[in-house]
C-alpha positions as CSV (number, residue, x, y, z in Angstrom):
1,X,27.7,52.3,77.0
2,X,25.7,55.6,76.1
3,X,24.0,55.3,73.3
4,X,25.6,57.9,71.3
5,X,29.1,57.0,71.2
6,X,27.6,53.3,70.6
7,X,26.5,54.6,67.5
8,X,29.6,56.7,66.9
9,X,31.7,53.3,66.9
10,X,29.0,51.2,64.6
11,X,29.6,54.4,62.2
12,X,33.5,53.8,62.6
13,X,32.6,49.7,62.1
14,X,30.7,50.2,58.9
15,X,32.9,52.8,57.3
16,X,36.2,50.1,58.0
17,X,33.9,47.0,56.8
18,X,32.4,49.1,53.2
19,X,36.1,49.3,52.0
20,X,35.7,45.8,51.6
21,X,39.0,45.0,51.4
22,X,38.8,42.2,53.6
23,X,36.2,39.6,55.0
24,X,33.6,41.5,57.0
25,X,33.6,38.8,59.7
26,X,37.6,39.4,60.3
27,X,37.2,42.9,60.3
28,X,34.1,42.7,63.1
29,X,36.1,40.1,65.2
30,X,39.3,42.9,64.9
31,X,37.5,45.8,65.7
32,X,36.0,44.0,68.9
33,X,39.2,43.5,69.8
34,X,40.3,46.4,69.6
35,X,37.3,47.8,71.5
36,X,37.0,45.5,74.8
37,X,34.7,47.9,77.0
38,X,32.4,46.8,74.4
39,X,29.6,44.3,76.4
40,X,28.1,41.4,74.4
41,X,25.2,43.2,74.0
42,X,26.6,45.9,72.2
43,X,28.7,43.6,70.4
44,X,25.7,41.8,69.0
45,X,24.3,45.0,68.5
46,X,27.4,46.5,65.8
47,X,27.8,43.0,64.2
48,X,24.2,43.2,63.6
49,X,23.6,46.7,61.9
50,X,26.6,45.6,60.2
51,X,25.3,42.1,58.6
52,X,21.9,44.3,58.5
53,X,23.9,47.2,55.9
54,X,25.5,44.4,53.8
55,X,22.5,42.7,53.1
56,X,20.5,45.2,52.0
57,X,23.7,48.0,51.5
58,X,22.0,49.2,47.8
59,X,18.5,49.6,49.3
60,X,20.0,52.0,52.6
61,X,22.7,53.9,50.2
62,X,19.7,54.7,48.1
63,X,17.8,56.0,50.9
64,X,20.4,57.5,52.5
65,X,21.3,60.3,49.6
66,X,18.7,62.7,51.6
67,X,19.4,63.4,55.2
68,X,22.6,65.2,56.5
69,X,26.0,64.4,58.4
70,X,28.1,61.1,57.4
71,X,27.2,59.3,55.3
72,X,27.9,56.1,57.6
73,X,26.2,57.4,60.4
74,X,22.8,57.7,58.1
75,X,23.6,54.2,56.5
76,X,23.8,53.3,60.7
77,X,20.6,54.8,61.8
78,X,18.7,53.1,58.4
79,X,19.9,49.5,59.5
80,X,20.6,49.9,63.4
81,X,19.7,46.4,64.4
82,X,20.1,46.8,67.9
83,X,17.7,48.0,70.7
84,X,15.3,50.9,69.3
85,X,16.0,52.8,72.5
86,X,19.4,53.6,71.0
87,X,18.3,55.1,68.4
88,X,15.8,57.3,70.1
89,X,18.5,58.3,73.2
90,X,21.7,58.5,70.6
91,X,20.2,61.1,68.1
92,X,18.7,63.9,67.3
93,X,15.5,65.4,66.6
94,X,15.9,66.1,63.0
95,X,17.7,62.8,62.6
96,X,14.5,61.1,64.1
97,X,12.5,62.5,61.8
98,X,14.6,61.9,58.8
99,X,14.4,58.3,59.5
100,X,10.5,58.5,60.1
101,X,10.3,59.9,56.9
102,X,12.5,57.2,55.0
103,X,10.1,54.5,57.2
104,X,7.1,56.1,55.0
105,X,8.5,55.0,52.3
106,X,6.4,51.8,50.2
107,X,9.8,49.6,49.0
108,X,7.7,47.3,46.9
109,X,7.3,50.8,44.4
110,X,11.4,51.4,44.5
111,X,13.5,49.2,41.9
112,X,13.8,45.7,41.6
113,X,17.6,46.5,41.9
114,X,16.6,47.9,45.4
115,X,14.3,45.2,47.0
116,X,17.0,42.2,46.2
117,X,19.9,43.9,46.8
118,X,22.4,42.0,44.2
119,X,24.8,43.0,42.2
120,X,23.5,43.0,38.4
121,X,25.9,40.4,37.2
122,X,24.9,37.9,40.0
123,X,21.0,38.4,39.8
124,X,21.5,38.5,35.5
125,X,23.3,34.5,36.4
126,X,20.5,34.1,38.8
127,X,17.5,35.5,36.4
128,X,19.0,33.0,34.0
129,X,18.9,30.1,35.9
130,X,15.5,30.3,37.8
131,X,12.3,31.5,36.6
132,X,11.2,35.1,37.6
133,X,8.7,34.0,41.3
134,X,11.4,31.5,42.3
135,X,14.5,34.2,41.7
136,X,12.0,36.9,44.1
137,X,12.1,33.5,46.7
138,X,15.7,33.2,46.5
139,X,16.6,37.0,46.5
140,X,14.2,37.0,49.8
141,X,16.4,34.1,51.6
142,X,19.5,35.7,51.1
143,X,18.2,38.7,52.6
144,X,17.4,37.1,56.1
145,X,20.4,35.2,58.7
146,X,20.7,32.0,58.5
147,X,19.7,29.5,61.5
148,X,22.7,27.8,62.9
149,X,23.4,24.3,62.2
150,X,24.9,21.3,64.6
151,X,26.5,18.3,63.3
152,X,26.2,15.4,66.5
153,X,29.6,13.5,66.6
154,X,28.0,10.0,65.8
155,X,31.5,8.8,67.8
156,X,30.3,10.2,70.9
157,X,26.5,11.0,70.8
158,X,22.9,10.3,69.7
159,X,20.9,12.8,68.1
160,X,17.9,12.2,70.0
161,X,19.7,12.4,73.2
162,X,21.3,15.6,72.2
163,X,18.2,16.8,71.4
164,X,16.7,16.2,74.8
165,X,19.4,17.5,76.3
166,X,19.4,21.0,74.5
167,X,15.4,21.2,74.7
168,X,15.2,25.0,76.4
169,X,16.9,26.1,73.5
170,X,14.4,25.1,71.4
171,X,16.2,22.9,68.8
172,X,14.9,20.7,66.2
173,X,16.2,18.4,63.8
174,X,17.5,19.1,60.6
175,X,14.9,18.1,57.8
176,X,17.2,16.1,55.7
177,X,20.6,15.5,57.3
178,X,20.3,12.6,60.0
179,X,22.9,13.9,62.1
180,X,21.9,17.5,61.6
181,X,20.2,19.9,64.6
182,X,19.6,23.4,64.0
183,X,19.3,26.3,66.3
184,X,17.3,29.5,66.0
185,X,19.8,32.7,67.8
186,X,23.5,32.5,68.7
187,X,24.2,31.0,72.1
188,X,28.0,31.2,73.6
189,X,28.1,28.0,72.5
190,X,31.7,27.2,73.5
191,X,30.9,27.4,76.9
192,X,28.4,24.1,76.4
193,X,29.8,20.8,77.8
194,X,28.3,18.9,74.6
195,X,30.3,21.5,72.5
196,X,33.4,21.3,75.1
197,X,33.7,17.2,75.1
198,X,33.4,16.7,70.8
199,X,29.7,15.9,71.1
200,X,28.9,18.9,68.5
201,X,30.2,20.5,66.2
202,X,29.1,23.8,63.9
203,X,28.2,22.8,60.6
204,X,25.3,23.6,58.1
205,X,22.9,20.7,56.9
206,X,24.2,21.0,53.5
207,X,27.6,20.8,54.2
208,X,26.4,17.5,56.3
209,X,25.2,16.3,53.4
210,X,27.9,16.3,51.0
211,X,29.8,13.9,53.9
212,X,26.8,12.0,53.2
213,X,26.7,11.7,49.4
214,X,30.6,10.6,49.7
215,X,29.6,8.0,52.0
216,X,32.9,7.0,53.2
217,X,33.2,3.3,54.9
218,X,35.0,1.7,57.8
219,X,38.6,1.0,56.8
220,X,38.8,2.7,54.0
221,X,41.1,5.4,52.3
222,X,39.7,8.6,52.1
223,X,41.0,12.3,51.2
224,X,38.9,15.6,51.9
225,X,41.2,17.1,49.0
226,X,40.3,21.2,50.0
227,X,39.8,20.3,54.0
228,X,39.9,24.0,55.2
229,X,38.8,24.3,58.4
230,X,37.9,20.4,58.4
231,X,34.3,20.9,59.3
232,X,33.7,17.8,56.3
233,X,36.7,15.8,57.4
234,X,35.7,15.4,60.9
235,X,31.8,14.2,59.6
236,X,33.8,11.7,57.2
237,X,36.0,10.5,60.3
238,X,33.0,9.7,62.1
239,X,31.3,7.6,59.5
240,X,34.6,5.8,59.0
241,X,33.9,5.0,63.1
242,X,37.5,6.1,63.5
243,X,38.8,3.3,61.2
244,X,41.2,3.5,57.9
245,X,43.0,6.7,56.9
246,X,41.8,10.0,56.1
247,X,43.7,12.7,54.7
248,X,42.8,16.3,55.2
249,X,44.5,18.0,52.5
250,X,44.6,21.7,52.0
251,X,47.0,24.4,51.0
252,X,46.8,26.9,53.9
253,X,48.3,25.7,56.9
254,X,46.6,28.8,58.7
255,X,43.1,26.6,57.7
256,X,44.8,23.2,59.1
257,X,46.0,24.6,62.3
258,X,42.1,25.2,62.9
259,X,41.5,21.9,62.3
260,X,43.6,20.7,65.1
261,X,41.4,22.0,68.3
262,X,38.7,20.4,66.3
263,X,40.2,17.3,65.9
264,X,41.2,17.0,69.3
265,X,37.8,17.4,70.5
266,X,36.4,15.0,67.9
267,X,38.0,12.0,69.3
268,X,39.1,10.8,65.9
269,X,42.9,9.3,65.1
270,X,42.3,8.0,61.7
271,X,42.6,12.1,60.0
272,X,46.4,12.7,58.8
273,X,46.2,16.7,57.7
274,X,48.9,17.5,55.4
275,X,49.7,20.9,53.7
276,X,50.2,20.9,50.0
277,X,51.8,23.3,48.2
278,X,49.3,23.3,45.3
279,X,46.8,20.4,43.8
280,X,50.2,18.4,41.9
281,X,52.1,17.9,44.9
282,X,54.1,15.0,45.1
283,X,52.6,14.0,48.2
284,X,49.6,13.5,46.3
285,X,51.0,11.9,43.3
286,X,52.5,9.8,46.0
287,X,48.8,8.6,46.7
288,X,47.8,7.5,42.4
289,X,44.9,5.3,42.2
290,X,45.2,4.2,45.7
291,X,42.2,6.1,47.7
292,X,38.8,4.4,47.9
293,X,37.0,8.1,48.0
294,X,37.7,11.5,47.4
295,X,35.6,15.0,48.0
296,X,36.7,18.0,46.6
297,X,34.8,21.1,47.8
298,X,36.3,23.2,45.5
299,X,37.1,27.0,46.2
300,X,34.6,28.8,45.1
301,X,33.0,32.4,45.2
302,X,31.1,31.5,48.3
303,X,27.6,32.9,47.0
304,X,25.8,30.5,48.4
305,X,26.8,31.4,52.0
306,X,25.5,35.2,51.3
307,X,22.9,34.7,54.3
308,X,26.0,34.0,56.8
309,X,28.6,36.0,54.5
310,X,26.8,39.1,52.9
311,X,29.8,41.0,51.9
312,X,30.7,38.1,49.4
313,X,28.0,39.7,47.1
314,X,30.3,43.0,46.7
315,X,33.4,41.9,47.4
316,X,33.1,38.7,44.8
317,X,33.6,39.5,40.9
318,X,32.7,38.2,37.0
319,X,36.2,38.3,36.6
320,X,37.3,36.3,39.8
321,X,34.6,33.5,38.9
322,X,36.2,33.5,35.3
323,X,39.8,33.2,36.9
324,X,38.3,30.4,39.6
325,X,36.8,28.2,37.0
326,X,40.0,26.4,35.4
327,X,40.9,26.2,38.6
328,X,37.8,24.4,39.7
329,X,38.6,21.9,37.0
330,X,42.4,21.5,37.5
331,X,41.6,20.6,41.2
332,X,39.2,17.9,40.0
333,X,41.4,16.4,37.7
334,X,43.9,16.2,40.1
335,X,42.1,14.4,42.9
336,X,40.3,12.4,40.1
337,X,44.0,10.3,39.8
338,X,43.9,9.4,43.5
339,X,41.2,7.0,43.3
340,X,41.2,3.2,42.4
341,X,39.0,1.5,40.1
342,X,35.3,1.5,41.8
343,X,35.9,4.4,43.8
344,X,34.0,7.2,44.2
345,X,34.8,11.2,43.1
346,X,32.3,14.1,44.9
347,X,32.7,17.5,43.4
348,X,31.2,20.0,45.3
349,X,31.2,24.0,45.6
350,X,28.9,26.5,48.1
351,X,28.4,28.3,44.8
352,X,24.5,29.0,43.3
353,X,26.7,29.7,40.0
354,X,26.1,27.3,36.8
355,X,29.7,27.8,35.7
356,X,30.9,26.8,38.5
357,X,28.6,24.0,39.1
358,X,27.5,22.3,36.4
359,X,29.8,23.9,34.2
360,X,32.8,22.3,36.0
361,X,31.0,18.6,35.8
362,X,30.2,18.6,32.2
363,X,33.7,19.5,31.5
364,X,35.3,17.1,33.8
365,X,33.6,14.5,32.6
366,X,33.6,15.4,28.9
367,X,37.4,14.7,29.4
368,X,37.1,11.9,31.6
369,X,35.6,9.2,29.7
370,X,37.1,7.0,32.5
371,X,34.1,8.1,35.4
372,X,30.8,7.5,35.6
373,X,28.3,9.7,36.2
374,X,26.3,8.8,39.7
375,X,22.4,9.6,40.7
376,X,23.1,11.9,43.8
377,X,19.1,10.8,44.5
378,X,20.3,6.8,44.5
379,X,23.5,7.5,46.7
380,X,21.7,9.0,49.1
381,X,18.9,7.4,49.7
382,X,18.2,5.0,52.8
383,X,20.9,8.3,54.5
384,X,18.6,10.9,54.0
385,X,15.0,11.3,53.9
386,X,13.0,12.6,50.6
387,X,16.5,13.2,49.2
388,X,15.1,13.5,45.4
389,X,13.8,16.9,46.8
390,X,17.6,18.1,46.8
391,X,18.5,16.6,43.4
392,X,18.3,17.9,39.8
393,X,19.8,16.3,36.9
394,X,21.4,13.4,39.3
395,X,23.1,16.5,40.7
396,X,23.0,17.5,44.5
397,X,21.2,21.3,44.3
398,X,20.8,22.7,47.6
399,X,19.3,26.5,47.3
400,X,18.5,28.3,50.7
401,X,14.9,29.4,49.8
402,X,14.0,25.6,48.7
403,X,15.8,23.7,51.9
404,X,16.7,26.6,54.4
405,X,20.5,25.6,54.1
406,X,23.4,27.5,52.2
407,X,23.5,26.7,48.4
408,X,25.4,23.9,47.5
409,X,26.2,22.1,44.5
410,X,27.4,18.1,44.3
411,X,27.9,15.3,41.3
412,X,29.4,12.4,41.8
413,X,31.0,10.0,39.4
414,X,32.5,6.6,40.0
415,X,36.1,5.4,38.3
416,X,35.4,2.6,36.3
């Protein structure tokens, strides 16, 4: 395609994706649809710019006041992340040297506001939470894309042979996660036979680990009580070896009938997915004090995925992570009642948030006398290598510029 109606359609792609009104990645995958001359060049190219303007969309809105014509087609030519040939065939003189200009331009002297690129009421939580250099680190990482991470189907594979076998793509192993392999780029992996036959699956090292801190067992009963997609419940299946019973609950059957073509490729029988209408279901009730183990990866406000999911920053709310809070905790309690005496509870969110985090732990267990509170470090060591590096308080803390995975939070408590 010519380079200037290229740009015309990321202009159109960023104005429909800055209502935020909806996911951004939804809104990217429609819009491709809806545009299939579109090569994968030039598809990589839009989703791109478009990640590119999320990221850093107070830093280019500043910048973009001066200049003329629409406003998304300046917000465009400040983040275009494709080839710079577009930009020098697709516009015009003054617009080349309106963007030289803004280039010129020493960012370290703009605002702090303006070099992190969060909304005041997340970097305020964040200010509080982590001293002022560590906070600049952190606001850094969620500026850049994350790797992507592999999870090797244990039923089906070796690491080290799946390793080998994807050598030209330069792989390595994840640092902490022993079933973990991370990629730099974004190959087509669905057409990979290792991807096609269950071997892999996509899954970030962080979420790996929190299959690891539940540390589910051959023949037991298991539930992955917010399953989603499954990505979890298909690492738990594999440590159970296929054995016992493992129920995938979740309340959107839309999320559970993306499990399925997972599940199929994964090889695994023992996972019984089953839509709930909310967390009191009778189908769970059904299930009191009968489950050896239990994970609950809460919903959440997602900030911890901002390096994969950059329009969670401005689309996310005080207010939402005030309504998603008691929720957090009714969840918890909930699942909590599924477990026998001696099994084990995992709480976990993708959220860098305290109140969601810790908050949610001290409450649970200052009304749940009944659990005890577990070292993440202890649980998960002999699994995972150096894991006191990923633990604070006896709490799993997983932050993106400290172990290059999505934040993630974890505690643990055992029913006595």
């Amino acid at each position: 395609m010519h380079p200037k109606p290229l740009l015309q359609l990321a202009a159109q792609l960023v104005q429909r994706v800055l209502k935020l009104d909806q996911p951004a990645d939804a809104l990217v995958s429609a819009f491709f649809r809806d545009h299939r001359e579109l090569g994968s060049r030039e598809r990589h190219a839009l989703a791109e710019t478009t990640y590119a303007l999320l990221r850093r969309r107070l830093l280019w809105q500043h910048l973009a006041q001066s200049g003329s014509g629409p406003m998304e087609r300046r917000l465009v030519l400040l983040a275009w992340a494709g080839e710079p040939r577009v930009l020098e065939a697709g516009t015009e003189v003054h617009e080349r040297d309106w963007l030289a200009a803004r280039r010129q331009i020493d960012l370290d002297s703009l605002a702090p506001k303006l070099r992190h690129n969060l909304p005041d009421w997340i970097a305020d939580a964040l200010h509080k939470q982590l001293p002022p250099e560590e906070f600049e680190r952190l606001a850094t990482s969620l500026l850049e894309g994350a790797p992507l991470d592999l999870r090797v189907n244990t039923l089906k594979a070796k690491r080290d042979a799946v390793l080998a076998e994807l050598q030209e793509f330069g792989v390595q192993p994840t640092p902490y996660s022993p079933w973990g392999i991370r990629l730099q780029g974004k190959p087509s992996l669905s057409q990979w036979p290792l991807f096609k036959d269950g071997s892999i699956e996509v899954q970030d090292e962080g979420s790996q680990l929190l299959a690891l801190l539940l540390d589910a067992k051959r023949g037991e009963m298991v539930a992955d009580f917010c399953a989603g997609a499954g990505g979890k419940t298909l690492a738990l299946g594999a440590a159970m070896r296929n054995t016992g019973r493992l129920y995938a609950f979740d309340i959107s059957g839309h999320r559970l009938d993306n499990l399925r073509p997972r599940l199929a490729r994964s090889g695994l029988s023992n996972v019984y997915p089953i839509q709930i209408a909310h967390e009191r279901d009778e189908r769970i009730k059904r299930l009191s004090g009968k489950l050896d183990r239990v994970l609950v990866d809460a919903p959440c406000s997602g900030l911890g995925t901002l390096r994969r999911n950059p329009d969670m920053k401005w689309r996310q709310s005080p207010q939402a992570v005030a309504e998603l809070v008691p929720r957090q905790l009714a969840i918890l309690q909930s699942a909590a009642r599924l477990l026998k005496p001696g099994g084990r509870l995992v709480y976990a969110t993708c959220s860098l948030l305290e109140a969601e985090n810790e908050g949610v732990a001290a409450a649970f267990e200052a009304q749940n006398p009944g659990f005890a509170k577990l070292d993440a470090a202890d649980l998960l060591a002999g699994q995972v290598p150096r894991a006191s590096e990923l633990v604070h308080n006896g709490q799993l803390r997983l932050w993106p510029h400290r172990h290059h995975c999505d934040g993630f939070f974890a505690a643990a408590w055992q029913r006595t």
